[in-house]
C-alpha positions in Angstrom: 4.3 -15.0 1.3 3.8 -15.2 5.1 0.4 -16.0 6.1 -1.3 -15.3 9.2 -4.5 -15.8 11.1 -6.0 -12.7 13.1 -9.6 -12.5 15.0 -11.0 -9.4 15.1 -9.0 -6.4 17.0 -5.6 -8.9 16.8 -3.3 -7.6 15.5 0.4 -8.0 13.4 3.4 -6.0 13.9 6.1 -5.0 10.9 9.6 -3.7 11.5 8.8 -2.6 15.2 6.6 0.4 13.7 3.7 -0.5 11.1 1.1 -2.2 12.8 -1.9 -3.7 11.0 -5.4 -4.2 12.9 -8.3 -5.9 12.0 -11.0 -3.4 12.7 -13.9 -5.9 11.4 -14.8 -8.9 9.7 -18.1 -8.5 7.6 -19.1 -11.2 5.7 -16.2 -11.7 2.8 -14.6 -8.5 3.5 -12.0 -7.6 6.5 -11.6 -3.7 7.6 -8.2 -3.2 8.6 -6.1 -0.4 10.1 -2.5 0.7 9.7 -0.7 2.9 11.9 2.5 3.6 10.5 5.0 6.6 10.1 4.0 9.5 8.7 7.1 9.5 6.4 5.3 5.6 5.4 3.5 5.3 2.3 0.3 3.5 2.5 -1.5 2.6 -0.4 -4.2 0.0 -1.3 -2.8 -2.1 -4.3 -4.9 -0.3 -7.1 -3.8 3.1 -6.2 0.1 1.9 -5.2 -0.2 0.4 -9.1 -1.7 3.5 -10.8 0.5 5.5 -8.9 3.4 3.2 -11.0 1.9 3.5 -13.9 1.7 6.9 -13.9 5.2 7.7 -12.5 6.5 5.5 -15.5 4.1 7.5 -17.8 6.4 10.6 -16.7 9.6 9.1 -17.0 9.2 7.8 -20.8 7.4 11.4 -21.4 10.1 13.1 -19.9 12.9 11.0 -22.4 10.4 11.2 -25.8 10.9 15.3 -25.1 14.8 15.4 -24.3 15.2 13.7 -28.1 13.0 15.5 -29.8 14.4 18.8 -27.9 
């Protein structure tokens, strides 16, 4: 994991074309901004993780019904 310091409105660049902004620092907790592609998903972790869990939901629910077809 790369870590990096950043002040309020520095920023870091990712692959030329995400760029991540700290917006503000508050106490414990750091706002930050994304401008990526459109065609980019951008997810915090808890929704990237039940977005998983629910696409893996699908998939076994999908191969219960083929062998019981």
């Amino acid at each position: 994991m790369l870590v990096l310091s950043r002040k309020k409105n520095e920023s870091i660049v990712i692959n030329n074309d995400i760029t991540i902004v700290v917006v503000e620092i508050r106490g414990d907790k750091v706002r930050l901004g994304v401008e990526a592609p459109k065609e980019v998903p951008v997810h915090r972790r808890e929704v990237y993780d039940a977005i998983k869990r629910n696409e893996q939901a699908s998939v076994e629910g999908d191969s219960t019904n083929e062998t019981n077809g």
